[in-house]
N, C-alpha and C positions, 0 to 999 in steps of 0.2 A: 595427972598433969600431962602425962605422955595423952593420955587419951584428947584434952585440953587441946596440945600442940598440934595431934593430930584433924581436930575439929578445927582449929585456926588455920590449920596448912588447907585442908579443903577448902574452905570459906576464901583462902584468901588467892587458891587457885582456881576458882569457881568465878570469884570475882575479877581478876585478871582472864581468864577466860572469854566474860561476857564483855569485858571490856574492848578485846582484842577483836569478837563478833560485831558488836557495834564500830568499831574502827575499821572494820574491815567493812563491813557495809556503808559507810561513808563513805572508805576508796569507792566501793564499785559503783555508787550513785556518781562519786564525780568521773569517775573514769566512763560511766554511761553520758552522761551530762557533755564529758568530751569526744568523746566518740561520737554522739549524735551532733555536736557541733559540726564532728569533721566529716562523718556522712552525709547531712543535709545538705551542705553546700557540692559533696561530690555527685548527691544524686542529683541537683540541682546543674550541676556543672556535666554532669552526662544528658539531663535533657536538651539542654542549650547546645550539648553538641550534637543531639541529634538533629534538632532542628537545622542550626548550620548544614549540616551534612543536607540536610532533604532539598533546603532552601539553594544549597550549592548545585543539588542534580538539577532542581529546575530551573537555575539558569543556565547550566552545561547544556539543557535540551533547549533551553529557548536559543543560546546561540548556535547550536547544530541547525536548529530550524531556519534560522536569518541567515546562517551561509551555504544553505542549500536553496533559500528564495535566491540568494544574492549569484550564485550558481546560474540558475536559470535567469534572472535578469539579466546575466553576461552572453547569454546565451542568444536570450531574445532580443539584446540591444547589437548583436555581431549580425542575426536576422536579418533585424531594419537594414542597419550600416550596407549589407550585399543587396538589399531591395533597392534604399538608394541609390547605390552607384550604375547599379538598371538602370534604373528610371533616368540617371543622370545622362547614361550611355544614350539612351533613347532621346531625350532631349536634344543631347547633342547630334541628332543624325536627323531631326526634325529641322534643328537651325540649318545644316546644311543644304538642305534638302530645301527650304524657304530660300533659303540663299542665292542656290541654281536656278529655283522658281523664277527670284527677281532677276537673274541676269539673262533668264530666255526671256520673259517679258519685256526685256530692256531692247532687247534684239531683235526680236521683235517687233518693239515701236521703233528702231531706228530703219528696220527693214520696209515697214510702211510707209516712213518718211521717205526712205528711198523710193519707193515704188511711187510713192502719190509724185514726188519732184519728176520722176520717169513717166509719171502719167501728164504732168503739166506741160514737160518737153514735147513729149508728142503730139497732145493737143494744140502746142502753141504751133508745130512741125506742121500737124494737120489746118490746124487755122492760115498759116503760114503759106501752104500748097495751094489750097483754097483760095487763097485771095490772089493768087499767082495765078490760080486757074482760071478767075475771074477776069484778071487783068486781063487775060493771054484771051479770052473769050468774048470781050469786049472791046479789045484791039483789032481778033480778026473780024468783028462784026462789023 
C-alpha cells in the first residue's frame, strides 16, 4: 500500500505538474498575445513618428528656403524703391529744366514782339521823315 500511495503521489504529482505546464503555457501565449498587442501598435506608433519627424524637417527647410527668397525679395524690392527715387530725382530736374525752357521762350517771343513794335516805329519814323523829305522837296521845288 505504501508502495500504492507512493505510485498515486507520483501520478498525482506528475499530473498537477503537466497541468501547471499547460497553465503556464497559456499564460505565456496570452501574455505573447498581449505584448504583441502592445508592441504593434508601439512599432506602429514609432513609425508614424518617424515620419512626423522627416515630414517636419521638410517643412523646417522649405520655410528656411521661403525666408531666405523672402530675404532677397526685400532686398531687391529696397533696389527698385533707390532706382525709383533716381529716376524720380531726374524727372524732376527735366520738368525744371522744361520749365526754364518755356519761360526763355516766352522771353523770347515777347522780346520779338518788342523788337518787331521797334521795328514798326522806325519804319513808321522812317516813312514819316520821308514824306517830310518829300514834302520839304517839293516845296522848295
Amino acid at each position: 500500500m505504501h508502495r500504492q500511495l507512493e505510485a498515486e503521489t507520483t501520478q498525482a504529482r506528475l499530473a498537477a505538474e503537466a497541468r501547471r505546464k499547460v497553465g503556464m503555457h497559456q499564460k505565456a501565449e496570452a501574455f505573447g498575445r498581449a505584448v504583441g498587442g502592445i508592441i504593434a501598435p508601439g512599432t506602429a506608433a514609432d513609425a508614424e513618428l518617424q515620419s512626423t519627424a522627416q515630414t517636419l524637417t521638410a517643412t523646417a527647410t522649405q520655410i528656411a528656403q521661403v525666408q531666405a527668397s523672402k530675404g532677397r525679395a526685400v532686398t531687391e524690392i529696397g533696389s527698385i524703391t533707390t532706382r525709383i527715387q533716381e529716376i524720380s530725382g531726374v524727372a524732376i530736374s527735366i520738368a525744371a529744366a522744361v520749365e526754364e525752357q518755356g519761360a526763355a521762350t516766352q522771353k523770347i517771343v515777347r522780346n520779338v514782339g518788342q523788337a518787331a513794335q521797334g521795328t514798326g516805329s522806325v519804319t513808321h519814323n522812317i516813312t514819316a521823315v520821308a514824306e517830310a523829305a518829300d514834302q520839304t522837296d517839293t516845296a522848295t521845288s
